[in-house]
C-alpha positions in Angstrom: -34.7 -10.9 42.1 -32.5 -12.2 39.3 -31.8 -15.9 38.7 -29.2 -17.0 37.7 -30.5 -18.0 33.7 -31.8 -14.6 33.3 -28.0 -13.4 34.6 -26.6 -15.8 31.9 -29.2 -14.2 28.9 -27.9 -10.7 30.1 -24.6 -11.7 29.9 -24.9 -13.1 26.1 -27.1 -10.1 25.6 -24.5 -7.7 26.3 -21.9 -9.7 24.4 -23.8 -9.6 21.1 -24.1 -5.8 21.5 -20.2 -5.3 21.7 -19.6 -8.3 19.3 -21.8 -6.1 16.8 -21.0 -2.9 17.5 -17.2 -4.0 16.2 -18.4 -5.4 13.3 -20.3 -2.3 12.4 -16.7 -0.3 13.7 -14.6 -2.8 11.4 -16.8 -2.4 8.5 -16.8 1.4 8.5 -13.3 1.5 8.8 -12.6 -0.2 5.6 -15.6 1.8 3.7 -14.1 4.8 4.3 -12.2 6.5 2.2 -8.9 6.0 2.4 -5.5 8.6 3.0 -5.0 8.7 -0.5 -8.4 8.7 -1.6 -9.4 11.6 1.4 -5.7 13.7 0.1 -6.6 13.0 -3.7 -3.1 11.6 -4.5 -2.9 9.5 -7.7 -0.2 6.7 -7.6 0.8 5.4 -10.9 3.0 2.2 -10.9 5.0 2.3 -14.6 8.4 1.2 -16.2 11.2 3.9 -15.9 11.9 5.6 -19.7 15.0 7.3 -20.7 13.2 10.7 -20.1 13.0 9.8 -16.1 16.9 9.4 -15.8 17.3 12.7 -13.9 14.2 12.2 -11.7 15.7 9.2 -10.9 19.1 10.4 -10.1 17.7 13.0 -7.8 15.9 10.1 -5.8 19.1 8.2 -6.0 21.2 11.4 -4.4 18.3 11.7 -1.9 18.6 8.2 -0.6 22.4 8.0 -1.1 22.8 6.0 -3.0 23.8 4.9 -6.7 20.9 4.9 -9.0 20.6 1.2 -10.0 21.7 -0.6 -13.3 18.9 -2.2 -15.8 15.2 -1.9 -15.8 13.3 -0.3 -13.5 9.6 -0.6 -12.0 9.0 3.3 -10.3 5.7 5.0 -8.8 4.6 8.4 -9.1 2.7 10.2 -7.2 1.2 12.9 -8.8 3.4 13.4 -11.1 6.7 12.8 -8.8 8.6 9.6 -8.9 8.9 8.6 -5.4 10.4 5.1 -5.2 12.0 3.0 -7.7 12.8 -0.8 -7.3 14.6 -3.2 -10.1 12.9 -5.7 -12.3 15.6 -7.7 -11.9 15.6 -7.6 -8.3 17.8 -5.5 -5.5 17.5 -2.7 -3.6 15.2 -0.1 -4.0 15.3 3.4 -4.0 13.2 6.0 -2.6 12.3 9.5 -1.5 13.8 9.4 2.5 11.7 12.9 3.3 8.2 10.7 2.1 6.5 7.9 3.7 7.4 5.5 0.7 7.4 2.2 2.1 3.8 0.9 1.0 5.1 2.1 -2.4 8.2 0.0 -2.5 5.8 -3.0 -1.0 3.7 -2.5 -4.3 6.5 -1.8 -6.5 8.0 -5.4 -5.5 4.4 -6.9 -6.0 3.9 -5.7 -9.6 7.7 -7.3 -10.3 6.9 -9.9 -9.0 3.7 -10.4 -10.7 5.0 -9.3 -14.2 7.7 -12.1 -13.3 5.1 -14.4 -12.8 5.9 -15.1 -9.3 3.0 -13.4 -7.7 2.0 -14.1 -4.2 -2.0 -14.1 -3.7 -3.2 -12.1 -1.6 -0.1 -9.3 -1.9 -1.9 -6.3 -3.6 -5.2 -7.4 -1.9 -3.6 -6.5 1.6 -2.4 -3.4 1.0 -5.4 -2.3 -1.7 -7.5 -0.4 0.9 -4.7 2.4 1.9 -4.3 3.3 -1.9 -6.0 4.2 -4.6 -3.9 2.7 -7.4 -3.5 2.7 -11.9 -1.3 0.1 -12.4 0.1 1.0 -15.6 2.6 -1.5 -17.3 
């Protein structure tokens, strides 16, 4: 027969197991290797140069829009400029046929940090689902 303290240690017993067993989940999830790390991409975050004006036209007739005036903060990935965003600020452009909107999130964040106005923790959250060079 069971009474009711040995019930209660069972009880806690079988809450540790599953408390650990998704910590061990949680932590193998973030040691994997990640989509771009698994695919072998390589995302380079740079300043655009007069020699990517017709890259960035294409992207800018892909989105539909009008490429944008001044500077501009674009990432490549390997080799193809996918998404481009203003120093200044404003809207950003991208590749529509291309799941680009982690790479507008970092293209903001490296503005925003050669701007000074960085917010802590930015890069950090979205670190583990790319490999990056930041190059400036």
């Amino acid at each position: 027969m069971m009474t009711l303290d040995s019930s209660v240690a069972a009880a806690q017993i079988s809450d540790r197991r599953a408390a650990a067993a998704a910590a061990r989940a949680a932590r193998a999830a973030t040691s994997s290797p990640s989509v771009a790390d698994a695919s072998g991409e390589r995302v380079v975050l740079r300043r655009a140069q007069r020699q990517d004006a017709n890259a960035l036209d294409r992207l800018a007739a892909l989105d539909g829009v009008r490429r944008p005036a001044g500077e501009l903060m674009l990432a490549e990935v390997d080799g193809e400029i996918l998404a481009a965003v203003p120093v200044a600020g404003g809207r950003a452009i991208a590749d529509p046929f291309r799941p680009t909107a982690d790479l507008v999130d970092l293209l903001r964040a490296r503005t925003r940090l050669l701007a000074g106005r960085a917010e802590v923790g930015g890069l950090r959250r979205l670190r583990p689902r790319l490999r990056l060079r930041i190059a400036a």
